[in-house]
C-alpha positions in Angstrom: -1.3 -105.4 20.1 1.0 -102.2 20.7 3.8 -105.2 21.1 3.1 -106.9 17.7 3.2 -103.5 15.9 6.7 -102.4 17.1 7.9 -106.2 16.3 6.5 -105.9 12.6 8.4 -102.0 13.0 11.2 -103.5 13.7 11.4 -106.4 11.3 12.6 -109.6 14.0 10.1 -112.5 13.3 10.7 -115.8 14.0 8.6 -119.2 13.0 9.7 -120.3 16.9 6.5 -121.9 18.6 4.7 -119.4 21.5 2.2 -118.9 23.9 -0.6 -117.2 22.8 -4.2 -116.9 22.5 -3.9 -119.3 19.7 -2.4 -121.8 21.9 -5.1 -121.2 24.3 -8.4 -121.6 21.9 -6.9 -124.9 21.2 -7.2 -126.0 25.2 -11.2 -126.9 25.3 -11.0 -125.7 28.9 -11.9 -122.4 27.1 -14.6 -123.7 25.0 -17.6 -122.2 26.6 -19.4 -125.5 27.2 -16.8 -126.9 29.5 -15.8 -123.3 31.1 -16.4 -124.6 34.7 -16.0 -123.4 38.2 -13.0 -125.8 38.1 -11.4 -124.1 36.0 -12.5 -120.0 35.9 -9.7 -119.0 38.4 -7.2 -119.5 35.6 -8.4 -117.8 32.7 -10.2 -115.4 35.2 -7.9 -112.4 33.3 -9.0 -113.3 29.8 -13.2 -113.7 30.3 -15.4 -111.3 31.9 -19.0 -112.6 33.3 -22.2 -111.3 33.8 -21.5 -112.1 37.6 -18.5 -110.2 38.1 -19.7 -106.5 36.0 -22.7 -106.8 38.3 -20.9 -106.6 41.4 -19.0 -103.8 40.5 -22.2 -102.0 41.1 -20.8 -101.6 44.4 -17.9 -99.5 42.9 -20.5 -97.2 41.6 -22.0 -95.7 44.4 -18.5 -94.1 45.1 -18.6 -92.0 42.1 -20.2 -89.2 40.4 -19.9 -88.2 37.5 -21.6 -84.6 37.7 -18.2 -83.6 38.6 -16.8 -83.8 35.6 -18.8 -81.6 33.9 -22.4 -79.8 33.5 -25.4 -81.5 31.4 -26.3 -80.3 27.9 -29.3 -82.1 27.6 -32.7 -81.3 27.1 -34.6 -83.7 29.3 -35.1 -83.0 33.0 -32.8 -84.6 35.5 -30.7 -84.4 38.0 -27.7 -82.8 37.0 -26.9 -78.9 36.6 -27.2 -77.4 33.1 -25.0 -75.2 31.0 -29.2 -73.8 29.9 -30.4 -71.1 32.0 -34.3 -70.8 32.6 -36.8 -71.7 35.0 -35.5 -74.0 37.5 -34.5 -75.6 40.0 -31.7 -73.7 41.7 -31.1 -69.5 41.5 -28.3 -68.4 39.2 -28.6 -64.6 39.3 -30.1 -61.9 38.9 -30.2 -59.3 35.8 -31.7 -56.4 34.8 -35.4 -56.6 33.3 -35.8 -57.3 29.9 -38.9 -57.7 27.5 -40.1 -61.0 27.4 -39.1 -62.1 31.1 -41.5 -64.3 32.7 -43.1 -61.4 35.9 -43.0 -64.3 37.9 -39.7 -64.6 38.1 -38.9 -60.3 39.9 -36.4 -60.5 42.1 -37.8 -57.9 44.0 -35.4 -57.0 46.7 -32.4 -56.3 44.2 -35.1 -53.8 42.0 -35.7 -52.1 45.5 -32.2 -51.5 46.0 -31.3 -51.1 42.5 -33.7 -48.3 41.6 -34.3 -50.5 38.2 -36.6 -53.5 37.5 -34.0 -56.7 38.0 -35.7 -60.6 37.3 -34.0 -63.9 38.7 -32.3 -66.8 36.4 -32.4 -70.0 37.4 -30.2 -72.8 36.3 -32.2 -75.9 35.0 -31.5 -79.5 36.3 -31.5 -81.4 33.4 -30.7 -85.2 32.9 -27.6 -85.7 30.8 -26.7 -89.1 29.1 -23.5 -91.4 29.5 -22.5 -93.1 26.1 -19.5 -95.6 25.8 -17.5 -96.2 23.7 -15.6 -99.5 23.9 -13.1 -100.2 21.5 -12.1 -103.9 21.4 -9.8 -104.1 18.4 -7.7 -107.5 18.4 -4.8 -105.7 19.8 -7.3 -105.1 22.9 -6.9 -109.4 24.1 -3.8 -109.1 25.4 -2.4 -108.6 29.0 1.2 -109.8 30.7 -0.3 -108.6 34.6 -3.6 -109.7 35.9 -5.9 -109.1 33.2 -6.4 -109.0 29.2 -6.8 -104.5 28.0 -10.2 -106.3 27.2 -11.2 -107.3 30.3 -9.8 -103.9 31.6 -12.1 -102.4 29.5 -15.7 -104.0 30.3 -14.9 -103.5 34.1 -14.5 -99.7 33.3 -17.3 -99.4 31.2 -19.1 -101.5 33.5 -18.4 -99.7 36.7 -19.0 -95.9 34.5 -22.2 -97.5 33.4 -23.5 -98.4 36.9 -22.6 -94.9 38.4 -24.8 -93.5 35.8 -27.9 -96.0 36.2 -27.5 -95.1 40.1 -28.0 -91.8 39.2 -30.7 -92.8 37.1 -29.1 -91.3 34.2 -29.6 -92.8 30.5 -26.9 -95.5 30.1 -25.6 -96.2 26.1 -23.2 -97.3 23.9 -21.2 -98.6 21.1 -18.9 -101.6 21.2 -16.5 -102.5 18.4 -15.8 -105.7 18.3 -14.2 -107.9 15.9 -16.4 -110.6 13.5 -16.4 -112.7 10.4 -17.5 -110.5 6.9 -20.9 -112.1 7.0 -21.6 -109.8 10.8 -21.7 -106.8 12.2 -18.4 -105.6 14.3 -20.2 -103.1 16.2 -22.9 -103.3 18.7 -24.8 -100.4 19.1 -26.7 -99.7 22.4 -29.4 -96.6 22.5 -29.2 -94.8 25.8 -31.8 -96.8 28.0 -32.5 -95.1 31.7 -31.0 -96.6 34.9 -30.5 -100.2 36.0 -32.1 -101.6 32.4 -28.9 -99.4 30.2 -26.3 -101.1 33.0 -27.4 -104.7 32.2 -28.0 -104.3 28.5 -24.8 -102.6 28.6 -22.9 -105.9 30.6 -24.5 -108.5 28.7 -23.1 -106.9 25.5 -19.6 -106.6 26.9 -19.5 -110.4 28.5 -20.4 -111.5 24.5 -18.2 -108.9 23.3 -14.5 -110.0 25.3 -15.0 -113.5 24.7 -11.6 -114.6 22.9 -12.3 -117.7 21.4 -14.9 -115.9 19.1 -11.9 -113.1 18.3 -9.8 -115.8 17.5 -12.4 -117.5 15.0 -12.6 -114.3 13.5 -9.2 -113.4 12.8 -9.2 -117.0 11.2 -12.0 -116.0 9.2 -11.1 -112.9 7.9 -8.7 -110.2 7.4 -9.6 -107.3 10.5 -8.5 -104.0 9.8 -7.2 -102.5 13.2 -7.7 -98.5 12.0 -11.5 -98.4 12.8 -11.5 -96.0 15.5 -11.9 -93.5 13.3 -15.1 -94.9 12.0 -16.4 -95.7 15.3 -16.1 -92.1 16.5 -18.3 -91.2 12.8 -20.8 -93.3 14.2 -21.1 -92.4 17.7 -21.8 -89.0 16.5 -25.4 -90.5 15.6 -25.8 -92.5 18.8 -24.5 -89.4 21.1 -27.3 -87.3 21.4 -26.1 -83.4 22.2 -25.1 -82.8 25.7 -24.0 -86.2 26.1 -21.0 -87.7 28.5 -18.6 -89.8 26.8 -16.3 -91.9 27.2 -13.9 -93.5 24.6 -12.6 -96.4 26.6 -9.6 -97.7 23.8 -5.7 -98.2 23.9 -5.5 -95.5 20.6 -3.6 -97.2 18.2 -3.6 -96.3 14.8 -4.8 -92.7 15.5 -4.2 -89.9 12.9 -5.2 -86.9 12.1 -8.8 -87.7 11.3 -9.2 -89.0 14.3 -9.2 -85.3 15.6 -11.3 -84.0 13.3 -13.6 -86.8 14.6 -13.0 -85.6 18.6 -13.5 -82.1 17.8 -17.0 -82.6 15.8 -18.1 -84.5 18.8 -16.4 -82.2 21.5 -18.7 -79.4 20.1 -21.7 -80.7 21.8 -20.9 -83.0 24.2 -18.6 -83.4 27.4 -15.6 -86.0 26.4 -13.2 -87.9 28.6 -10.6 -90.4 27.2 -9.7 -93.6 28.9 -6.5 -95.4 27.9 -6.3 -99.2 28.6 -2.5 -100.3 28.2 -0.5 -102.8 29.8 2.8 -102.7 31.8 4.6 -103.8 28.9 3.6 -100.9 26.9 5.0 -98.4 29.9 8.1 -100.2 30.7 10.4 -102.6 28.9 10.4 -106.5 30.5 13.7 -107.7 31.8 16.5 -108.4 29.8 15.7 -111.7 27.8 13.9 -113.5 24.7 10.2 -113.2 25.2 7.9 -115.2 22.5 5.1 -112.6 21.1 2.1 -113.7 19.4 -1.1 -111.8 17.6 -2.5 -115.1 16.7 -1.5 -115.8 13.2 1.9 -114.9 13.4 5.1 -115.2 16.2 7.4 -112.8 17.1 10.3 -112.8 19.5 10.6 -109.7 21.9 14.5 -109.5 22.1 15.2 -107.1 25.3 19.2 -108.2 25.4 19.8 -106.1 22.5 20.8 -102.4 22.6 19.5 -101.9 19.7 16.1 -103.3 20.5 15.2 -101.4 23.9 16.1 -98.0 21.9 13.6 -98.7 19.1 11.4 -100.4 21.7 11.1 -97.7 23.7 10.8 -94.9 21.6 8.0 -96.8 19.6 5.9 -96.8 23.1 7.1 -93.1 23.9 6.0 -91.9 20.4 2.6 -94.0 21.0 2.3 -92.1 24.6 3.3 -88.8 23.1 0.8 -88.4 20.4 -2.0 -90.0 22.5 -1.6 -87.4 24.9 -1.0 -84.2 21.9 -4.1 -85.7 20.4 -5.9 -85.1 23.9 -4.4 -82.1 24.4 -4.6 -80.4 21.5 -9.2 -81.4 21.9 -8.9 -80.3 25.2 -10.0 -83.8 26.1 -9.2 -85.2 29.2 -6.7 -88.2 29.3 -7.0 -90.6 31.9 -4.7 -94.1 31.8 -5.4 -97.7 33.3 -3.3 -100.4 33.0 -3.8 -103.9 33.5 -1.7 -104.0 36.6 -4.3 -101.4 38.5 -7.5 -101.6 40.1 -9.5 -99.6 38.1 -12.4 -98.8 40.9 -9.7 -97.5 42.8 -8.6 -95.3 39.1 -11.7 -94.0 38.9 -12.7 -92.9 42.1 -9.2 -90.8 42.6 -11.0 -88.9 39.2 -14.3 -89.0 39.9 -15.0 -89.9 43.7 -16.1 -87.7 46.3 -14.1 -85.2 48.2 -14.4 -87.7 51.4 -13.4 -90.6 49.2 -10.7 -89.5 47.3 -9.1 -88.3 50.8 -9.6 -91.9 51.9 -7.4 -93.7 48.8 -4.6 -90.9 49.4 -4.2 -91.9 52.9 -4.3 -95.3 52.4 -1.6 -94.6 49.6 0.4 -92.5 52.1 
């Protein structure tokens, strides 16, 4: 995690005893076969269930995502293309030229005009969502609420429901983290409507379960740099005039991670999503807080000076270059953290006119 980095940065370990996700494998009230109804209400922030992503289908029917952007792709749909031809709805008209289909005369405008003029049409075309979920170990952490992972499948759940109500092609490509003898990716080929939403959840519920990061990291040494790879292969998955979104706190980003972004930007319509957690936005209160990433212990010493400076500027330099990255793509940034309700996120970006006027009241 973010945390862990800027303790290693700063060079204060500590052998002192924590609590952590380590300490919490070891309770078998998180071993999966006595995960009860007992006791879900207090690890609710650290699992996701199939249950819970399906609900948030709900959530869904308050967005739409056609007004992010117009469809690329080739397929017919629903949404409004960047292709002009025969269609559904009347663009403009232009003057004749060889080759125009006669059916198409606007008639009217060549009476006025004195000169043959023909009508353009712009195409409704389907246009698929693709996620991408990153859900590097830094990813099961979380001081308020919920664990960035759990963040994370809710997002991508609730973006993959809007799309499947739309009956748009639903995909993706979740990086998970596994022993050498395994995969750590999982990828998911656009599938249309309600079927790409539930292949979709049932590969995030297996996908945030800690206990199985946990045996991994025991298992084997995880790089955490393989964004960068993951963005080479969603360029295989995202077929062009796709909608993604990378859904990921971007650590470890460099400058290949651009060249990545832009190869994908070319054809397709991006949007980043940036999971963090209070803690990486604002520095706790003054104290000794015991830090974990599983294998080793850190203490968080926010009485020093010395320590909030270098604290936050590590966090203001992570922000910073997150947002140039963006910036500098002409991708769009948007930021969740743990503390928020991300339905209510994502429908002040993507809901309707109506609906966004309703969360700004109830703000006000």
């Amino acid at each position: 995690m973010g945390i862990f980095n800027w303790l290693k940065r700063a060079k204060t370990r500590t052998q002192k005893s924590v609590m952590s996700l380590a300490d919490l494998a070891d309770n078998s009230s998180l071993d999966k076969n006595n995960y009860t109804d007992n006791n879900a209400n207090n690890y609710a922030g650290t699992y996701v269930d199939v249950e819970s992503l399906i609900k948030l289908q709900v959530q869904a029917r308050k967005l739409d995502l056609s007004q992010h952007s117009f469809a690329r792709a080739s397929t017919t749909g629903s949404h409004h293309s960047r292709f002009r031809g025969r269609g559904m709805d009347y663009q403009e008209s232009r003057v004749y030229q060889a080759g125009d289909d006669i059916r198409s005369m606007d008639w009217r405008v060549t009476a006025r005009a004195g000169k043959p003029h023909t009508k353009l049409y712009q195409e409704e075309r389907e246009r698929p969502v693709v996620l991408l979920v990153d859900l590097n170990p830094g990813m099961f952490f979380g001081s308020k609420k919920v664990f960035k992972s759990v963040l994370a499948a809710q997002v991508a759940a609730i973006l993959g429901w809007t799309a499947a109500v739309r009956g748009d092609r639903v995909g993706a490509l979740i990086t998970g983290i596994s022993s050498t003898d395994k995969p750590d990716h999982k990828e998911l080929p656009p599938k249309m409507g309600k079927r790409g939403a539930l292949q979709l959840i049932r590969e995030l519920v297996k996908q945030t379960d800690p206990t199985l990061v946990l045996q991994a990291l025991s298992n084997r040494n995880n790089s955490n740099n393989r964004l960068n790879k993951e963005l080479q292969r969603l360029r295989r998955i995202a077929r062009p005039g796709s909608l993604i979104f990378i859904i990921s706190d971007f650590y470890h980003i460099d400058e290949e991670t651009g060249n990545h972004l832009l190869r994908l930007s070319r054809h397709n319509d991006l949007m980043a999503i940036q999971i963090v957690d209070p803690l990486e936005l604002q520095m706790p209160p003054a104290g000794r807080y015991g830090v974990t990433n599983g294998k080793q212990s850190g203490v968080l010493n926010t009485r020093s000076k010395k320590g909030k400076r270098s604290y936050q500027n590590y966090f203001n330099e992570h922000h910073h270059a997150v947002n140039e990255l963006m910036n500098k793509q002409q991708i769009p940034l948007l930021q969740i953290s743990t503390n928020d309700d991300p339905a209510i996120i994502l429908q002040q970006q993507f809901g309707t006119a109506r609906q966004r006027s309703s969360i700004l009241s109830k703000v006000a």
